[in-house]
N, C-alpha and C positions, 0 to 999 in steps of 0.2 A: 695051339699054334701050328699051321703047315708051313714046311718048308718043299719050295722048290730044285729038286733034286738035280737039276742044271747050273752048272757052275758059265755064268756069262762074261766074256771077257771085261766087258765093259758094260754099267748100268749108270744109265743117267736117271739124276732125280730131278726130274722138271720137266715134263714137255712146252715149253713156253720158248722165245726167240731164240736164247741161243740153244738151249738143249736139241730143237729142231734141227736145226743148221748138223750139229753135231752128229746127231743120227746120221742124218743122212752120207755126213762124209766115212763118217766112222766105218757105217756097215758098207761103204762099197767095196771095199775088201770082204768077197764071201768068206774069208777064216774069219773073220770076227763076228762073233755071237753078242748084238748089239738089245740093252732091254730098255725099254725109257717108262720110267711111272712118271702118271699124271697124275696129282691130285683132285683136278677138276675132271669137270664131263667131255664126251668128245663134240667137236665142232661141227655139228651133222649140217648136210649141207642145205638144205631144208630150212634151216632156222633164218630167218630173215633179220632179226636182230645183229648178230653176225657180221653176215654176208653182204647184206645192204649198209653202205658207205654214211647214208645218212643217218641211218640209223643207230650210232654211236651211242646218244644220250640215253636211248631205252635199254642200253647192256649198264653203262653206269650206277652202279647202287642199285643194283637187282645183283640177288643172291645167289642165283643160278647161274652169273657170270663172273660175279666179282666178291672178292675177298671181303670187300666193306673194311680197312683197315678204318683207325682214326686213331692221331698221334697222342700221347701224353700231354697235358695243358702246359701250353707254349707260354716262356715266362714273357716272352717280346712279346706275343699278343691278347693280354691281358688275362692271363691262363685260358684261351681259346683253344677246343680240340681242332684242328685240320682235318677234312676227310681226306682218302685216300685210298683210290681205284685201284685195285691189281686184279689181274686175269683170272675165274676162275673157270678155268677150264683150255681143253689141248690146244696148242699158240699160246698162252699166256695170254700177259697184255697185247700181246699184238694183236689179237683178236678183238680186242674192247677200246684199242688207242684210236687217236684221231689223224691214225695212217701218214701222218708227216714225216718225210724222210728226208731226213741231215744230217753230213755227215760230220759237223763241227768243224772248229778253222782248223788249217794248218798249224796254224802257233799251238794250236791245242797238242799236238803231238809232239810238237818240239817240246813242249816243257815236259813232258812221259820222261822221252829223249834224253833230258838232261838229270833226270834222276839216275843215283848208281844201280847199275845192275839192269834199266832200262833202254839204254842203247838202241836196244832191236825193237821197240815201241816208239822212234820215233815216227815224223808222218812220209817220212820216204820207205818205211818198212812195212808201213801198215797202208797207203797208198794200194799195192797191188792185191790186197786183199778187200778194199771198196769196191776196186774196178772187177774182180773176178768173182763177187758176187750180184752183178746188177746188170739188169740190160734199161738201158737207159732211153727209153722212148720217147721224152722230152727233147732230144739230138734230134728225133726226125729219122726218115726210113733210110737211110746212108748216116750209117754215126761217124765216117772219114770225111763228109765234107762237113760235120760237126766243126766249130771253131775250137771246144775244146775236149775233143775227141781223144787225146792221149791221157787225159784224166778220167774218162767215164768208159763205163763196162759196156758192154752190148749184147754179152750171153750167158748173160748169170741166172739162177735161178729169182733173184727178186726184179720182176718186170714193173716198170713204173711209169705212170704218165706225170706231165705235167699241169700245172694250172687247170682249165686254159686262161682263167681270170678276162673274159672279154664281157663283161657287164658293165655298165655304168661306173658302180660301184669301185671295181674294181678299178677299171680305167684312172676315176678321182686320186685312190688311193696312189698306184705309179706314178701319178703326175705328182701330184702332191710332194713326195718324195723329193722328186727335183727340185719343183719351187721351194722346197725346204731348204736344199743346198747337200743332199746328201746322194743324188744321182742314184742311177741304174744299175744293175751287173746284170748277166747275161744266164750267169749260172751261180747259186749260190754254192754249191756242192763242185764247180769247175774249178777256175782259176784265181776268181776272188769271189770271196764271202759277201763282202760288206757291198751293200746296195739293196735298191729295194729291186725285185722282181717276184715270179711267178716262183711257186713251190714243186716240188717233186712231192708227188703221192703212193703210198702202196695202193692205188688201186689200179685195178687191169681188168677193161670190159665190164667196165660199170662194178666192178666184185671187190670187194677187200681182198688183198691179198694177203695174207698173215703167213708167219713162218711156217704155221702147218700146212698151209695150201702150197706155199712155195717148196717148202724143202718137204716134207713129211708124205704127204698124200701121195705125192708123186713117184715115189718107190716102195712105200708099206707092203702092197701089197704083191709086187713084183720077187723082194727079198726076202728069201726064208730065212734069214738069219737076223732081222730086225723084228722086234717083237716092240707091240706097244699094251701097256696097261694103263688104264685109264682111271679115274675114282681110288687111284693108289696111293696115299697119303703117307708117306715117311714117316714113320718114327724115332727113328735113328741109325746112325750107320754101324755096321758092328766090325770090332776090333780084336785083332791079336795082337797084344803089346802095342804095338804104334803102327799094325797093318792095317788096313781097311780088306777086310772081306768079306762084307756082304751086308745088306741094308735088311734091317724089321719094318716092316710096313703094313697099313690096313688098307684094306678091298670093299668098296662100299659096295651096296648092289644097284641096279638099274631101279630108279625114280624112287630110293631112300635115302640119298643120300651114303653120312657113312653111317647111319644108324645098323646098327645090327652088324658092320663091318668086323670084318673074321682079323686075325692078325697072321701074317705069313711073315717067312722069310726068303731070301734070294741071295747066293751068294755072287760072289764077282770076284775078278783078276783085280779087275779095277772099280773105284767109284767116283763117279766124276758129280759135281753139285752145281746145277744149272737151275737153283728157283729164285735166283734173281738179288736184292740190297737187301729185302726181310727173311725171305727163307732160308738163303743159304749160310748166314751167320746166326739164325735159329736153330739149325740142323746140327752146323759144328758145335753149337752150345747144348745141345741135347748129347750130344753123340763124346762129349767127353775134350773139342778143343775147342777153346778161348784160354779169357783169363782167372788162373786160379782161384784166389779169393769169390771172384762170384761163381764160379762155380761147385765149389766146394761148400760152399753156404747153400745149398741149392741141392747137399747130397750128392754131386755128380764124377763121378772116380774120372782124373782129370787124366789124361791122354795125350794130351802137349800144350805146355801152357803159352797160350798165345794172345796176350793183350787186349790186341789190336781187334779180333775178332768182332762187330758188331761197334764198330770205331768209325770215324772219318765220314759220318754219311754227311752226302753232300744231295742236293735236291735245288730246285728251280723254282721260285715262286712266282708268280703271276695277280696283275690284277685284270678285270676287263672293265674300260672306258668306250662307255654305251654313250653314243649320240642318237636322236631322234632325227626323220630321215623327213624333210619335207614334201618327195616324190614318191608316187607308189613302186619304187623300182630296185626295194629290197626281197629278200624271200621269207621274209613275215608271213603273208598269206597260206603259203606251205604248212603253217602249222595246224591250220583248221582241220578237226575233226575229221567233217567228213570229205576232206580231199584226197584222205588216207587211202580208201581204197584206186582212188584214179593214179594217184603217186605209185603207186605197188604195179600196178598195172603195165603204168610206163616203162618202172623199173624192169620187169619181167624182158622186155624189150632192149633193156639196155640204154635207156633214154631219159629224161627228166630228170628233179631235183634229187631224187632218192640217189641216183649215180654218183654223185660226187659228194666229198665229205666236205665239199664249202672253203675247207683254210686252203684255195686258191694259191694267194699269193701272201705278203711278206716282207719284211726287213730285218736286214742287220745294220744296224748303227753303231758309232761310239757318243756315251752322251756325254760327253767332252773333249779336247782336243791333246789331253795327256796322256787318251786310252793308247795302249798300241795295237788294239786292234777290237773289231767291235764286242760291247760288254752288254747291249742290251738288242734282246730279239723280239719283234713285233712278229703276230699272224692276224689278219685283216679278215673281218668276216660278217657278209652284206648283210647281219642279220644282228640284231638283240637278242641276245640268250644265253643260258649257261649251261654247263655240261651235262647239268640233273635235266635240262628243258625248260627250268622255268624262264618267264620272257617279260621285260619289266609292259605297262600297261601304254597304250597310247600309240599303237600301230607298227608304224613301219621306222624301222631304224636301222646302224650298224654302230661295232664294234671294234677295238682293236686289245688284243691280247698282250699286256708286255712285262718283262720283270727283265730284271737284271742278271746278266749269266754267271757271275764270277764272285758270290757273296763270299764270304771267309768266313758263314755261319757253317760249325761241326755238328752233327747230329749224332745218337746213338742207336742200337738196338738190340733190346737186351733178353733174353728169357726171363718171366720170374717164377716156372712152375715146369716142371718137368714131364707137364701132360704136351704132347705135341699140337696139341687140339687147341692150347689156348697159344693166343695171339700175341708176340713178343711185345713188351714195352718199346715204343718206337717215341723217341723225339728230337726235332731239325731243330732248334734253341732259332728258327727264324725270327730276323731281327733283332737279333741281340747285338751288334758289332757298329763302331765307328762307320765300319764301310756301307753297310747296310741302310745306317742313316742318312748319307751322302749318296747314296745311289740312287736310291728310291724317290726321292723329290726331284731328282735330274730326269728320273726314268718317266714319271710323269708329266713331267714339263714338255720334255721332249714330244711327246705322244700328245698334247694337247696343241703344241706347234706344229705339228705336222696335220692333226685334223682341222685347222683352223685355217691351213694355205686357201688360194683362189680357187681349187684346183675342186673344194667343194661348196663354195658357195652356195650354190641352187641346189645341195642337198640337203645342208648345215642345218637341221631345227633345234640345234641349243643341244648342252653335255646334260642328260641323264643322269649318269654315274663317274664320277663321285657328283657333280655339280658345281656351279661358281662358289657356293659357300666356302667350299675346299681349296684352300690356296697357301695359304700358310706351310715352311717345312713339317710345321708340327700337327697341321690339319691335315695335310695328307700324309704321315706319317701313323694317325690315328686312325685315317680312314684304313689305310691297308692294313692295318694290325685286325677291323674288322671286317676286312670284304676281302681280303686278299686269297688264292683257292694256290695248290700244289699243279704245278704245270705236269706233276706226274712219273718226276724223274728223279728216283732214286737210286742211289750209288756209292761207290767206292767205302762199301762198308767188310770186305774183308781183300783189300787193296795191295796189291803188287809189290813187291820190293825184297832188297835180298834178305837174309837173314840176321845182319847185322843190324837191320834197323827192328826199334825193337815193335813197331805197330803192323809190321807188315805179315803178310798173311800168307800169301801164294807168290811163288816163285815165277817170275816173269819172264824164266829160260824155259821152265818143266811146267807152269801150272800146278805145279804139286801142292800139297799146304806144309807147311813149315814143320819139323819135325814131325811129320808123318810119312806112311809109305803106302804106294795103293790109292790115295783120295786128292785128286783134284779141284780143283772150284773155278767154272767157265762160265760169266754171266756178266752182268753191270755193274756185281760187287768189285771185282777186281780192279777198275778202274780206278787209280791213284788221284786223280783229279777230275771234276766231270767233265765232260764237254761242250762246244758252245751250240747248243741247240737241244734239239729232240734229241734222245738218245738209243734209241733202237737202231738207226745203222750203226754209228761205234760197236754198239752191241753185237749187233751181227758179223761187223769184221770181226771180232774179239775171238767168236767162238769159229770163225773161217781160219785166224791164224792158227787158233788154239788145235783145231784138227791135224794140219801140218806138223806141230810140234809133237802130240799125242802119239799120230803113227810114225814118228821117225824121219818123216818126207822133208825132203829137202824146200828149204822154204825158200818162197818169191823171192827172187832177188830184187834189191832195194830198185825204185822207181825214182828219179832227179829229177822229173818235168818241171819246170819251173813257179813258181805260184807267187801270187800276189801277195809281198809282205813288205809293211812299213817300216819307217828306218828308226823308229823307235823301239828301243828294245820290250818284249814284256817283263811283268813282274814274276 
């Protein structure tokens, strides 16, 4: 074992969304000796997998990018494994997601808000940390004659376009929406959520942007005092009494992988745990916090005993309702072989389908009128397909994406082996709940009303997936138990809250973890409650407040701009 003989003030374990973010804020202060281990490979810019928007499905389930998780056998889905994508390699998932950027509703903060000890989590606190990391190019080249210009940023380091969704397709889809009776918004991310419009994307000049190219790239090589390690795989964080100072870790080498990886260590001031809802409640259970009984069962000399740890995971499920398209004016034909090299071509240029990641545009709805505000998220997408690529038979079609945001299924995630190398027992118990069953036939109801307006008549070639046969609560209740995929969003698995409550994990003043000293945890675990949408912006604010808090800085003072909320209360 080597140890490196440099004591770092701060070592993050993750280069993935927030860890990136982190860095970068971290080390602008040149007194701070910032170190961040990747476990994956770096993001070389070259790789077209990556880099190219459309090319999403080819990082998906390739090993060389992605973890390949797949859950414990789900009792709601007939003991069926879920698979499930995470980053591998520098950005994380941001690297391999399908670049949709939402920032969830307002209400979503207020309920933070109203937990104890959350106060400064509500969404007027966490507001100037959306706007101070985004330049919002969606607004257009003047973001003051923006209409809703005092809620979006203009010079943050995540630059992002929108839409533009002006295809046929597209078009049906908006319109559609209305004749449904659920109208328009202007900005989903502005002043109201609910409506259907265009999306905000990480991409910028046809490129993915992911947190490494945003925050990372952009000063690595400028900073002497930010060091990155890449193929550095944690094995645990190491402790005096209830200190964290300093992390054991393996070093793979260039094209082996971690085979043959040496073990080192690194000491630190501090140790901050940025790998996300599986890693960083794998790491505190390697490293001696969670909750006793399992870890003690498990040999692991316990460090503070913390429940909650690898508790509360909450995740998004989705189904996709594929129609057949009776005009050729989907991008079906894009998937041909050999149009690959003329698409690449384009791309190189910054032009054609390869440019954009397709989820365009979108909905937020409520599927009922008791919601108080919307519970289920649609992404619209002129094409048949699914995230691996496969594409059902019969031409030209589209789909829409949707699940319900606000299940009250708890998931877990647990080590059952004290190698770091094997992959913690992960399961979302989806579908197991009252609510779950009531949602899920509204959610698709909803979603077959809305593809069935005038709006697509002259496209309408009959529903694919599920099909007429599916109608029943209880047929499409079966159907989703077996088609149903992970929207990809996991969270609030070592979740926020003060020390009196007994599941909570990190201190939502310090970020700290709960009787320890020295170890933080800044990522999508924290998060107390998920959010309504994609979760990588949350994310991203999470670790833009969490730097203000870290170095001492006086934090954003709260933002009051007004926003669109209904006069019924939430749950």
């Amino acid at each position: 074992m080597s140890s490196d003989t440099k004591v770092y003030d701060y070592v993050i374990v993750g280069g993935g969304s927030a860890g990136c973010a982190l860095a970068n804020r971290l080390s602008a202060d040149p007194n701070n000796e910032v170190l961040v281990l990747e476990a994956g490979r770096p993001d070389y810019k070259w790789d077209v997998y990556i880099h190219m928007p459309a090319a999403l499905m080819f990082a998906i389930g390739n090993r060389l990018y992605d973890w390949k998780y797949e859950s414990e056998p789900e009792p709601g889905m007939s003991g069926r494994r879920v698979y499930h994508a995470r980053g591998k390699v520098l950005g994380g998932s941001s690297s391999i997601n399908g670049m949709i950027f939402q920032r969830g509703n307002p209400m979503d903060y207020d309920k933070w808000g109203r937990i104890p000890g959350m106060e400064t989590w509500s969404y007027e606190h966490c507001l100037p940390y959306f706007k101070r990391m985004e330049t919002c190019l969606g607004a257009g080249p003047d973001l003051d004659a923006y209409e809703g210009a005092e809620l979006r940023g203009n010079d943050g380091p995540l630059a992002m376009e929108r839409g533009p969704a002006e295809t046929p397709l597209f078009d049906a889809w908006l319109k559609a929406g209305e004749e449904a009776g659920y109208g328009r918004t202007d900005d989903v991310n502005g002043f109201q959520q609910e409506g259907f419009a265009a999306f905000d994307k990480n991409v910028h000049r046809a490129r993915r942007l992911s947190a490494a190219r945003a925050y990372l790239h952009p000063v690595l090589k400028q900073r002497r005092n930010l060091t990155l390690k890449t193929r550095a795989q944690a094995d645990k964080i190491l402790f005096e009494g209830n200190k964290a100072v300093g992390v054991q870790y393996r070093q793979g080498r260039f094209g082996l992988g971690m085979k043959g990886a040496s073990t080192k260590t690194v000491m630190a001031k501090e140790v901050i745990s940025c790998g996300g809802a599986f890693n960083s409640p794998q790491l505190l259970q390697l490293s001696g916090v969670g909750d006793r009984e399992h870890l003690e069962g498990l040999g692991i000399e316990v460090v503070s005993h913390l429940p909650g740890v690898g508790e509360n995971m909450q995740d998004h499920l989705e189904v996709y309702i594929q129609y057949a398209c009776k005009e050729p004016v989907s991008i079906q034909p894009h998937l041909k072989f050999w149009k690959r090299p003329f698409i690449g071509l384009a791309w190189l240029f910054r032009k054609g389908p390869a440019s954009s990641n397709h989820f365009e545009a979108g909905a937020f709805v409520r599927s009922n009128e008791n919601e108080a505000y919307p519970n289920l998220m649609f992404h619209f997408l002129p094409i048949a397909i699914r995230y691996d690529g496969s594409a059902p038979e019969g031409g030209h079609g589209y789909q829409v994406h949707v699940g319900p945001m606000y299940s009250d299924a708890k998931g877990t995630v647990k080590i059952t082996s004290t190698d770091p190398r094997q992959k913690p027992a992960v399961q979302f118990n989806y579908l197991t709940t009252e609510q779950d069953l009531r949602e899920w036939p509204e959610a698709v109801r909803t979603a077959r009303k809305i593809l069935n307006q005038p709006a697509f008549d002259r496209f309408n070639g009959g529903e694919i997936s599920p099909g007429p046969s599916v109608e029943t609560d209880q047929e499409i209740m079966d159907w989703v138990a077996r088609d149903a995929e992970t929207a990809l969003h996991p969270s609030c698995t070592c979740k926020m809250g003060l020390e009196a409550d007994p599941m909570a994990v990190v201190d939502p003043f310090t970020m700290k973890v709960h009787g320890t000293e020295g170890l933080r945890v800044v990522d999508a675990s924290v998060m107390p409650i998920v959010s309504n949408g994609n979760i990588y912006a949350p994310t991203m604010m999470i670790a833009e407040k969490a730097a203000d808090i870290i170095l001492g800085s006086e934090p954003l003072p709260a933002d009051h701009t007004p926003v669109f909320r209904r006069d019924i209360e939430p749950a």
